[in-house]
KOLVEXPA-897653 format. One line per field, with one value per residue: chain; x, y, z of N, C-alpha, C in turn. Coordinates in Angstrom, 3 decimals. Layout:
REM KOLVEXPA-897653
c <- [A; ...]
n.c1 <- [X; ...]
n.c2 <- [Y; ...]
n.c3 <- [Z; ...]
ca.c1 <- [X; ...]
ca.c2 <- [Y; ...]
ca.c3 <- [Z; ...]
c.c1 <- [X; ...]
c.c2 <- [Y; ...]
c.c3 <- [Z; ...]
This chain:
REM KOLVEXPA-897653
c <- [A; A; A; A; A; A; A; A; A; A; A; A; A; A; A; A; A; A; A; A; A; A; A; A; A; A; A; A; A; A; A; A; A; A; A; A; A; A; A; A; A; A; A; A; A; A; A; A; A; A; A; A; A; A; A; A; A; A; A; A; A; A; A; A; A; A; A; A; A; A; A; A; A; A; A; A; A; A; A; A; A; A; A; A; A; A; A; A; A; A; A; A; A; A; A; A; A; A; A; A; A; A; A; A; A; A; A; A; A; A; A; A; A; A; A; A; A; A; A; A; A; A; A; A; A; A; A; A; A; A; A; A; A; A; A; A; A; A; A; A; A; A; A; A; A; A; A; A; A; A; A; A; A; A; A; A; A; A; A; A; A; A; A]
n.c1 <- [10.093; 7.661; 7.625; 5.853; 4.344; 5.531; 5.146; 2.563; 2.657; 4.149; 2.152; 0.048; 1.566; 1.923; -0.667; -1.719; -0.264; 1.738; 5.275; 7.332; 7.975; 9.348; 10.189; 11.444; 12.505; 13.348; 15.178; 15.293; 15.050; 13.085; 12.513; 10.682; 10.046; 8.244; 7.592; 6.852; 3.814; 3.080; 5.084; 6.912; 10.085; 11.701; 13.808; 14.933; 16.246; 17.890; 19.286; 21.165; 21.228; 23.157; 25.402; 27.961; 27.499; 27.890; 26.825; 24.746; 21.702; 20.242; 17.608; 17.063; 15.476; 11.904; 9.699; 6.282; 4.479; 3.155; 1.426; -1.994; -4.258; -6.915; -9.866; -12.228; -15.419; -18.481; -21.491; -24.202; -25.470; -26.976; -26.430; -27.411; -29.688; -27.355; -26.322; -27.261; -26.829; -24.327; -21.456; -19.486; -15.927; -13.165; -10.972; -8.049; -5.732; -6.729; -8.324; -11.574; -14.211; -17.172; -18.505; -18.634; -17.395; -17.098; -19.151; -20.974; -23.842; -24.129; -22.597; -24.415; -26.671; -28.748; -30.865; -30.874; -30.833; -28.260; -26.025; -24.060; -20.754; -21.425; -20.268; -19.705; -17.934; -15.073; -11.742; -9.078; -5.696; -2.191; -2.462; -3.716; -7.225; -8.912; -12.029; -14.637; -15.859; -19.344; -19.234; -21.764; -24.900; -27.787; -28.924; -28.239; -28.190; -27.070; -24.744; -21.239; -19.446; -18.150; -18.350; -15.189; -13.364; -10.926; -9.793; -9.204; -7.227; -9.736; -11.544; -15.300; -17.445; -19.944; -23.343; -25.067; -27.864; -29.084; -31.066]
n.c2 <- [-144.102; -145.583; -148.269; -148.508; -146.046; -144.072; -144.589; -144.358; -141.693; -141.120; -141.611; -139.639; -137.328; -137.751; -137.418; -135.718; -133.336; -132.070; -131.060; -131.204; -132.136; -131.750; -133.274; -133.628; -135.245; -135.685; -137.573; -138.516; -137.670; -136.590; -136.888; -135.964; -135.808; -135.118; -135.898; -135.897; -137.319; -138.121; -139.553; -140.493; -139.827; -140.869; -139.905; -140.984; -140.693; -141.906; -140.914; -143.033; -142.982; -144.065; -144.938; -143.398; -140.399; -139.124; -141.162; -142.726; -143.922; -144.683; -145.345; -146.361; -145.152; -144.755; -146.284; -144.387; -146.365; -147.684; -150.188; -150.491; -149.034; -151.697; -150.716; -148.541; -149.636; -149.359; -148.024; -149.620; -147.286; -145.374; -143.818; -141.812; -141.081; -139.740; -137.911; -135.439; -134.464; -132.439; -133.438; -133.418; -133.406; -134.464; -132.129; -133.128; -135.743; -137.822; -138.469; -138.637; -136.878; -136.648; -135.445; -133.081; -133.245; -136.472; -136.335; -134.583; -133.783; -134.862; -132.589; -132.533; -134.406; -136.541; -135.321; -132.508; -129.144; -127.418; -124.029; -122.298; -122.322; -123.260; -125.914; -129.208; -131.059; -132.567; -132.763; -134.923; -134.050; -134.982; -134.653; -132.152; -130.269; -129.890; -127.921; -129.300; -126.870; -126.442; -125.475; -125.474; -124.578; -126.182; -129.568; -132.353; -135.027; -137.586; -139.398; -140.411; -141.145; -142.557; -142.056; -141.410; -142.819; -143.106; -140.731; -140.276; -137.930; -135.995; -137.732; -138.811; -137.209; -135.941; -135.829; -133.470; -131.960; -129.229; -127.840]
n.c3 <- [50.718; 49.051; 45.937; 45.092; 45.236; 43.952; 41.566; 41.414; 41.790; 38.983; 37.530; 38.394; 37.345; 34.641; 33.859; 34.742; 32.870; 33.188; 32.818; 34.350; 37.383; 40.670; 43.897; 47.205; 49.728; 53.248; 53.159; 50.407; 46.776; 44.081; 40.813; 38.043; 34.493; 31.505; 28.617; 24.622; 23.950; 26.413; 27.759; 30.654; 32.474; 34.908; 37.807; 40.804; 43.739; 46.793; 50.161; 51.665; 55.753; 57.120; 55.285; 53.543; 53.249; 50.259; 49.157; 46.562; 45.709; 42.637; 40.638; 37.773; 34.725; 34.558; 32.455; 31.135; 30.880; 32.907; 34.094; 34.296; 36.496; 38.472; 37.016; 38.019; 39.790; 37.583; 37.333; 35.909; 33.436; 30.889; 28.475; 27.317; 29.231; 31.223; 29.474; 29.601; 32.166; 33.940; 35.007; 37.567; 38.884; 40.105; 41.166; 41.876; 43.179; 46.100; 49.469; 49.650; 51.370; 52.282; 54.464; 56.600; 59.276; 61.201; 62.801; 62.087; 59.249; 55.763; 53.085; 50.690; 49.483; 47.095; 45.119; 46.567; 45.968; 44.803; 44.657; 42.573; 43.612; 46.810; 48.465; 48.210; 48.941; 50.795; 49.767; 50.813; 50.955; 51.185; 53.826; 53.994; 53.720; 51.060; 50.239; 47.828; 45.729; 44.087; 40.287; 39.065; 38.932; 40.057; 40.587; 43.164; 41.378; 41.125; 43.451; 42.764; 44.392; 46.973; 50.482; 52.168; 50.699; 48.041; 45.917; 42.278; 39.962; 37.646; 38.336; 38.321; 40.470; 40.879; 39.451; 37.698; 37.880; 35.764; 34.999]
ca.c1 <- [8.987; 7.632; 7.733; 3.889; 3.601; 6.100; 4.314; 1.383; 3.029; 4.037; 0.651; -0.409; 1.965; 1.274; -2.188; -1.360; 0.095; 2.959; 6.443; 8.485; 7.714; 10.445; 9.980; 12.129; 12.070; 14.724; 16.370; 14.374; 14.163; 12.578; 12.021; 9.668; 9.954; 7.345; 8.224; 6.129; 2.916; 2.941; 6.270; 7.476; 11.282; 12.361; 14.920; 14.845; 17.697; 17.789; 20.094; 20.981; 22.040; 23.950; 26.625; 28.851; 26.412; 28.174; 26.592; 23.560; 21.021; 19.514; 16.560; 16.848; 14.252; 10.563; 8.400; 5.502; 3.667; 3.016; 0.205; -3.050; -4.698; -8.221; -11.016; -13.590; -16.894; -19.359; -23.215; -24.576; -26.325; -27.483; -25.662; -28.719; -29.858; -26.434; -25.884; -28.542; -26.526; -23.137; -20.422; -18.695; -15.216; -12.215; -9.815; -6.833; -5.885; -7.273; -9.467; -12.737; -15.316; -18.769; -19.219; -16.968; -16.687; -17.856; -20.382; -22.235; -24.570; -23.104; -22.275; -25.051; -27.485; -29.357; -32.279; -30.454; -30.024; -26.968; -25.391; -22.376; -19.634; -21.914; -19.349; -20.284; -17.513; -14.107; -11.074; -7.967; -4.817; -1.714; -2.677; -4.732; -8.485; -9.664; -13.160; -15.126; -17.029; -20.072; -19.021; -22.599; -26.097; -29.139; -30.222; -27.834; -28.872; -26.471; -23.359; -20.722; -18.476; -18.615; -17.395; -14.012; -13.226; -9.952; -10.236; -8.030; -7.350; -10.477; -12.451; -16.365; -18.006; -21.859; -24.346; -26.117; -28.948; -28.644; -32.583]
ca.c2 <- [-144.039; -147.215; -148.078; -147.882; -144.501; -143.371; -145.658; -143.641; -140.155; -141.289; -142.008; -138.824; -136.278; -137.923; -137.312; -133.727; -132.512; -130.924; -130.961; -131.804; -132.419; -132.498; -133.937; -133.194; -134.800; -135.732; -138.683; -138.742; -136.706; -137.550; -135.873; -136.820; -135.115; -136.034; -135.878; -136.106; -138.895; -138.587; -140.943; -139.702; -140.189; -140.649; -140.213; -141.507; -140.489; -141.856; -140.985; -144.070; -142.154; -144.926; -144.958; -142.166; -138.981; -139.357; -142.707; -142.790; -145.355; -143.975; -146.213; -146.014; -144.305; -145.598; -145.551; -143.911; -146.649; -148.257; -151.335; -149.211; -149.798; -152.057; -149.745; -148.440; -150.282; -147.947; -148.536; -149.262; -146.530; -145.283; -142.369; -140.951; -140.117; -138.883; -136.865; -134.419; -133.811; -132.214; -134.412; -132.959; -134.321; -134.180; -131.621; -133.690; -137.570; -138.054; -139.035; -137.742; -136.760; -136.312; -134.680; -131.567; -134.392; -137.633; -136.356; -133.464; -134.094; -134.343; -131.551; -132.853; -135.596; -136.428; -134.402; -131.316; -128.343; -126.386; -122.884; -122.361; -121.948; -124.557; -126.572; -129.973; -132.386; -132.338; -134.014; -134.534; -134.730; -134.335; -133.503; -130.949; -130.424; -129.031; -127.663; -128.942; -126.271; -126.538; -124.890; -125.258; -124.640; -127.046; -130.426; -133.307; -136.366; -138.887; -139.026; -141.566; -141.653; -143.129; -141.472; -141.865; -143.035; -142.765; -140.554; -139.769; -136.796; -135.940; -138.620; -138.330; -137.201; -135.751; -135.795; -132.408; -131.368; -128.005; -127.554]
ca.c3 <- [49.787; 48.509; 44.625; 44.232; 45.505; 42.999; 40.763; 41.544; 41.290; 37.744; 36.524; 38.172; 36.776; 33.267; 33.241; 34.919; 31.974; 34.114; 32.297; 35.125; 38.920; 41.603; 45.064; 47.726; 51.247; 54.202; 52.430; 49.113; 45.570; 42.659; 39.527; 36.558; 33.515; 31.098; 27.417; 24.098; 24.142; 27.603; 28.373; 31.970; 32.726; 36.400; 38.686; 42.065; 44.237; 48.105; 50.412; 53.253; 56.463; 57.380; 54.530; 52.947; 52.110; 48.756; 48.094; 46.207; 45.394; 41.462; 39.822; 36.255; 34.275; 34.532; 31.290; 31.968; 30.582; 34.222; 34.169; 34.692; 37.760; 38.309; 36.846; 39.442; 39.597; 37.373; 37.582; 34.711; 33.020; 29.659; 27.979; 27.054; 30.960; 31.809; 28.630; 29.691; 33.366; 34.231; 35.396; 38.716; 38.571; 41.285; 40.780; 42.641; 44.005; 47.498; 49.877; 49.734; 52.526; 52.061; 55.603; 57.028; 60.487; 61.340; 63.424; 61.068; 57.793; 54.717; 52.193; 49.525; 49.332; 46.008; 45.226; 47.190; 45.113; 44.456; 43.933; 42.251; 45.233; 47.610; 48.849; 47.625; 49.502; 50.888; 49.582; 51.586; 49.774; 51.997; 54.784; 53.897; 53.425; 50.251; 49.749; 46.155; 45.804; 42.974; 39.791; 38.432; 39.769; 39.738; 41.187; 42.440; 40.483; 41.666; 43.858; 42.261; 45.505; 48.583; 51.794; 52.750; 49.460; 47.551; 44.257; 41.189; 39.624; 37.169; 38.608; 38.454; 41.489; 41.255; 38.403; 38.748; 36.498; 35.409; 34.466]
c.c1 <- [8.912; 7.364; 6.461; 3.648; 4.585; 5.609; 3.121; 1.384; 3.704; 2.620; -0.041; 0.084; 1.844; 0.592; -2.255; -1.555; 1.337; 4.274; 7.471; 7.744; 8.936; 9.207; 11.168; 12.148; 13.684; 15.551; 15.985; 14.224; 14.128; 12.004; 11.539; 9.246; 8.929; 7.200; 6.814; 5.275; 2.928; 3.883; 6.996; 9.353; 11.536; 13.408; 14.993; 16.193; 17.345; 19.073; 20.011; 21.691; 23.179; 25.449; 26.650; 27.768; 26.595; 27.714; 24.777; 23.120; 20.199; 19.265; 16.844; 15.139; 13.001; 9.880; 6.851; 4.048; 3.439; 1.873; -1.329; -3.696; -6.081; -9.192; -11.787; -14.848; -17.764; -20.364; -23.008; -25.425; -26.248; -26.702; -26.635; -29.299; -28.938; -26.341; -27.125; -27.693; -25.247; -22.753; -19.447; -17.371; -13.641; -10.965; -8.446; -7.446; -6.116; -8.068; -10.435; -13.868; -16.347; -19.259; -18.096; -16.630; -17.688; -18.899; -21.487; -22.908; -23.561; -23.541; -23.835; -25.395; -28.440; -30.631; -32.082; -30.108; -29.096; -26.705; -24.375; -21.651; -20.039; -20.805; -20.153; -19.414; -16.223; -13.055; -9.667; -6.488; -3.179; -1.856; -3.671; -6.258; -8.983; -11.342; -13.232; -16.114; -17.709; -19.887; -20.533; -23.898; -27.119; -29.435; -28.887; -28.656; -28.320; -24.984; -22.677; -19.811; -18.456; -17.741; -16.260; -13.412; -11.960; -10.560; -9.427; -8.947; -8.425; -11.870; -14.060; -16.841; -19.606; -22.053; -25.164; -26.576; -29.561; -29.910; -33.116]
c.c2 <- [-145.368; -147.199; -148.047; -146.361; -143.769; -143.655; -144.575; -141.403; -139.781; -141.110; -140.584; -137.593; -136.470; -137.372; -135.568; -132.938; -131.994; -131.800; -131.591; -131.247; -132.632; -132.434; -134.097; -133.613; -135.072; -136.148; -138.793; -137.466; -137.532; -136.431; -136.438; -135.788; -135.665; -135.437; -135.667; -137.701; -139.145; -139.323; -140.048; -140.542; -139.889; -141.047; -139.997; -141.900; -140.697; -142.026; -142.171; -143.191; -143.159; -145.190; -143.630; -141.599; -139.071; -140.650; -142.813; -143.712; -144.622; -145.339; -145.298; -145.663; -145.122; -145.611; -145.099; -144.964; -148.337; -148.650; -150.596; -150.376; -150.258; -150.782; -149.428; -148.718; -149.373; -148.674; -148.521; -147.985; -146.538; -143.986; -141.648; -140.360; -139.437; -138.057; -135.407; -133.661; -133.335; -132.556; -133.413; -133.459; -133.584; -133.553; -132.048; -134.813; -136.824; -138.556; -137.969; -138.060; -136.223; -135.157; -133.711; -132.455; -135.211; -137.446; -135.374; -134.542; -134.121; -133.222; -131.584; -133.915; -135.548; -136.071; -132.427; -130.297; -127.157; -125.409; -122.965; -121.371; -122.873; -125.562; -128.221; -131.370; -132.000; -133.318; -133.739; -134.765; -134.129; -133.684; -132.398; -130.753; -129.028; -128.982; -127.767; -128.575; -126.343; -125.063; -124.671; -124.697; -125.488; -128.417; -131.542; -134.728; -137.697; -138.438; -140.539; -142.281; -141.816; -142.130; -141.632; -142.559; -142.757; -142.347; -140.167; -138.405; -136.926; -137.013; -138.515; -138.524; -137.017; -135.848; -134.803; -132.425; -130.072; -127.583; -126.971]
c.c3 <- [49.043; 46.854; 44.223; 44.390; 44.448; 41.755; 40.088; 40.957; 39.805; 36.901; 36.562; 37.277; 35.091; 32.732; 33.338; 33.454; 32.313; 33.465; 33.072; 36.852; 39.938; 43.248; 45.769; 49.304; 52.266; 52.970; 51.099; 48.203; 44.749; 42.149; 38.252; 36.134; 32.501; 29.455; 26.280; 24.319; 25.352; 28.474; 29.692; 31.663; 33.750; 37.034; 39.964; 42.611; 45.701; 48.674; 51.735; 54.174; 57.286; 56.758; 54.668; 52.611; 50.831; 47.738; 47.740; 45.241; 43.887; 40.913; 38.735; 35.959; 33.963; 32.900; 31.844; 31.711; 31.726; 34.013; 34.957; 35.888; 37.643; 38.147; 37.866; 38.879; 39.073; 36.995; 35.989; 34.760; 31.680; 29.148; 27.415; 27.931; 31.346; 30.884; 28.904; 31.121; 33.475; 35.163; 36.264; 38.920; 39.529; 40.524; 41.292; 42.815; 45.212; 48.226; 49.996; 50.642; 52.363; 53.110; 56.187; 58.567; 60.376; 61.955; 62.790; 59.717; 56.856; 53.961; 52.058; 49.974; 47.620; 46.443; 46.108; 45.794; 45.170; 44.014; 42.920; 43.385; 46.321; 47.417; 48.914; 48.549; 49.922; 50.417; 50.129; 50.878; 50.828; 52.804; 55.154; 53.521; 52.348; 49.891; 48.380; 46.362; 43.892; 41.568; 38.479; 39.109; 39.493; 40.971; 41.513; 42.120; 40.600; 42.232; 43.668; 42.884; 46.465; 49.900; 52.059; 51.935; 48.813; 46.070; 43.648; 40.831; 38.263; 37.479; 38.913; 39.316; 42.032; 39.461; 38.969; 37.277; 36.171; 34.908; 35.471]
Protein backbone atom coordinates (compact mmCIF):
# COMPACT_ATOMS: atom_id res chain seq x y z
CA UNK A 1 0.00 0.00 0.00
CA UNK A 2 1.48 3.19 -1.07
CA UNK A 3 1.70 6.30 1.41
CA UNK A 4 -0.85 8.40 -0.60
CA UNK A 5 -3.50 5.93 -0.46
CA UNK A 6 -3.19 5.85 3.25
CA UNK A 7 -2.79 9.47 2.90
CA UNK A 8 -6.05 9.37 1.28
CA UNK A 9 -7.80 6.94 3.72
CA UNK A 10 -6.77 9.48 6.43
CA UNK A 11 -8.44 12.40 4.95
CA UNK A 12 -11.35 10.16 4.29
CA UNK A 13 -12.08 8.64 7.64
CA UNK A 14 -11.68 12.28 9.09
CA UNK A 15 -14.27 13.72 7.21
CA UNK A 16 -16.35 10.30 7.82
CA UNK A 17 -16.80 11.00 11.22
CA UNK A 18 -16.01 7.26 12.04
CA UNK A 19 -14.09 6.80 15.45
CA UNK A 20 -11.81 4.23 14.40
CA UNK A 21 -11.30 2.29 11.04
CA UNK A 22 -9.21 -0.92 10.80
CA UNK A 23 -7.91 -2.36 7.56
CA UNK A 24 -6.83 -5.68 7.27
CA UNK A 25 -5.14 -7.29 4.18
CA UNK A 26 -2.40 -10.20 3.39
CA UNK A 27 0.67 -8.29 4.59
CA UNK A 28 -0.94 -4.94 5.68
CA UNK A 29 -3.13 -3.40 8.77
CA UNK A 30 -3.82 -0.14 9.55
CA UNK A 31 -5.89 1.47 12.01
CA UNK A 32 -6.98 5.20 12.32
CA UNK A 33 -8.54 6.31 15.25
CA UNK A 34 -9.74 9.78 15.02
CA UNK A 35 -9.81 11.83 18.20
CA UNK A 36 -11.36 15.31 19.17
CA UNK A 37 -11.13 18.32 16.17
CA UNK A 38 -10.90 15.73 13.86
CA UNK A 39 -6.92 14.73 14.52
CA UNK A 40 -6.68 10.98 13.17
CA UNK A 41 -3.87 8.79 14.80
CA UNK A 42 -2.37 5.92 12.71
CA UNK A 43 -0.84 2.82 12.82
CA UNK A 44 0.57 1.16 9.93
CA UNK A 45 1.80 -2.31 10.52
CA UNK A 46 3.44 -4.36 7.36
CA UNK A 47 4.47 -7.57 7.47
CA UNK A 48 7.80 -8.42 4.90
CA UNK A 49 7.38 -12.17 3.98
CA UNK A 50 10.83 -12.36 3.51
CA UNK A 51 12.11 -11.69 7.15
CA UNK A 52 11.08 -13.13 10.63
CA UNK A 53 6.99 -12.95 10.86
CA UNK A 54 7.91 -11.30 14.17
CA UNK A 55 9.48 -8.33 12.46
CA UNK A 56 7.44 -5.45 11.90
CA UNK A 57 7.79 -2.30 10.00
CA UNK A 58 5.27 0.49 12.33
CA UNK A 59 4.99 4.26 10.87
CA UNK A 60 4.54 6.51 13.63
CA UNK A 61 1.36 8.32 14.05
CA UNK A 62 0.15 10.65 11.14
CA UNK A 63 -1.64 13.98 12.11
CA UNK A 64 -4.60 14.12 10.45
CA UNK A 65 -3.76 17.41 9.32
CA UNK A 66 -2.42 16.02 5.78
CA UNK A 67 -1.74 19.04 2.99
CA UNK A 68 -5.31 19.22 1.39
CA UNK A 69 -5.45 18.20 -1.99
CA UNK A 70 -5.76 20.74 -5.35
CA UNK A 71 -9.47 21.99 -5.21
CA UNK A 72 -11.72 20.80 -8.14
CA UNK A 73 -12.27 23.29 -10.94
CA UNK A 74 -15.90 24.89 -10.05
CA UNK A 75 -17.76 26.98 -12.77
CA UNK A 76 -18.41 30.03 -11.84
CA UNK A 77 -21.83 30.70 -10.74
CA UNK A 78 -23.96 32.99 -8.64
CA UNK A 79 -25.35 31.76 -5.29
CA UNK A 80 -28.44 33.21 -6.01
CA UNK A 81 -29.27 30.63 -9.16
CA UNK A 82 -28.03 27.69 -7.21
CA UNK A 83 -29.69 28.60 -3.91
CA UNK A 84 -33.09 27.94 -5.41
CA UNK A 85 -31.84 24.06 -6.54
CA UNK A 86 -30.91 20.94 -4.50
CA UNK A 87 -27.38 19.88 -4.44
CA UNK A 88 -27.02 15.96 -5.20
CA UNK A 89 -23.85 15.01 -3.45
CA UNK A 90 -21.77 11.54 -3.47
CA UNK A 91 -22.37 9.38 -0.73
CA UNK A 92 -18.69 7.64 -0.95
CA UNK A 93 -14.90 8.19 -2.72
CA UNK A 94 -14.90 6.70 -6.21
CA UNK A 95 -15.16 6.64 -9.58
CA UNK A 96 -18.18 7.72 -11.02
CA UNK A 97 -20.15 6.57 -14.21
CA UNK A 98 -22.67 8.39 -15.84
CA UNK A 99 -23.75 5.31 -18.02
CA UNK A 100 -24.62 1.60 -16.53
CA UNK A 101 -21.78 0.49 -19.80
CA UNK A 102 -19.85 2.13 -22.29
CA UNK A 103 -22.11 1.30 -24.84
CA UNK A 104 -25.81 2.39 -23.28
CA UNK A 105 -27.18 6.17 -22.63
CA UNK A 106 -26.50 7.71 -19.66
CA UNK A 107 -28.51 7.63 -16.37
CA UNK A 108 -29.54 11.55 -16.66
CA UNK A 109 -28.91 14.31 -19.01
CA UNK A 110 -29.84 17.99 -18.11
CA UNK A 111 -33.31 18.97 -18.63
CA UNK A 112 -34.35 15.11 -17.78
CA UNK A 113 -36.68 14.82 -14.99
CA UNK A 114 -36.44 12.75 -11.95
CA UNK A 115 -38.28 10.53 -9.36
CA UNK A 116 -37.07 9.92 -6.14
CA UNK A 117 -35.32 6.26 -6.41
CA UNK A 118 -34.36 7.07 -10.41
CA UNK A 119 -31.06 5.95 -10.44
CA UNK A 120 -29.13 9.01 -11.37
CA UNK A 121 -25.31 7.54 -11.86
CA UNK A 122 -23.08 4.84 -10.73
CA UNK A 123 -20.10 5.09 -8.55
CA UNK A 124 -17.53 2.40 -8.25
CA UNK A 125 -15.70 2.18 -5.11
CA UNK A 126 -13.82 -1.13 -4.63
CA UNK A 127 -14.68 -3.02 -6.88
CA UNK A 128 -18.05 -2.67 -6.60
CA UNK A 129 -20.81 -0.73 -8.38
CA UNK A 130 -23.04 1.37 -6.37
CA UNK A 131 -26.31 2.77 -7.67
CA UNK A 132 -26.99 6.92 -6.80
CA UNK A 133 -30.28 6.76 -6.76
CA UNK A 134 -32.31 10.40 -6.73
CA UNK A 135 -33.38 11.25 -3.26
CA UNK A 136 -35.45 14.18 -4.63
CA UNK A 137 -37.89 14.69 -7.49
CA UNK A 138 -37.87 17.46 -10.20
CA UNK A 139 -35.70 18.72 -13.10
CA UNK A 140 -31.83 18.12 -13.55
CA UNK A 141 -30.33 21.57 -13.91
CA UNK A 142 -26.74 20.83 -14.17
CA UNK A 143 -24.44 17.81 -13.86
CA UNK A 144 -21.06 18.90 -12.03
CA UNK A 145 -19.19 15.55 -12.97
CA UNK A 146 -17.71 14.23 -15.75
CA UNK A 147 -17.84 10.53 -16.66
CA UNK A 148 -15.34 8.36 -15.40
CA UNK A 149 -14.38 10.86 -13.03
CA UNK A 150 -12.85 10.41 -9.58
CA UNK A 151 -15.19 11.73 -6.64
CA UNK A 152 -14.86 12.36 -2.85
CA UNK A 153 -16.98 11.59 -0.26
CA UNK A 154 -19.88 14.44 -0.14
CA UNK A 155 -18.80 15.79 -3.33
CA UNK A 156 -21.44 17.72 -5.52
CA UNK A 157 -22.92 15.84 -8.25
CA UNK A 158 -26.43 17.20 -9.93
CA UNK A 159 -28.29 20.46 -9.46
CA UNK A 160 -31.97 19.38 -9.57
CA UNK A 161 -34.81 21.84 -9.35
CA UNK A 162 -37.40 20.73 -7.19
CA UNK A 163 -40.28 23.13 -8.78
Amino acid sequence: MELKDIQNLIKFVAKSGASEVKLEMEDVKITIRTGEGGKAETTYIQQIPAMAPAQQQVMPSAPAEVPAAVPAQEAPSTAEDDSKYITIKSPIIGTLYRKPSPDKPTFVEVGDTVAVGDVLCIIEAMKLFNEIESEVSGKIVKVLVDDSSPVEFDQPLFLVDPS
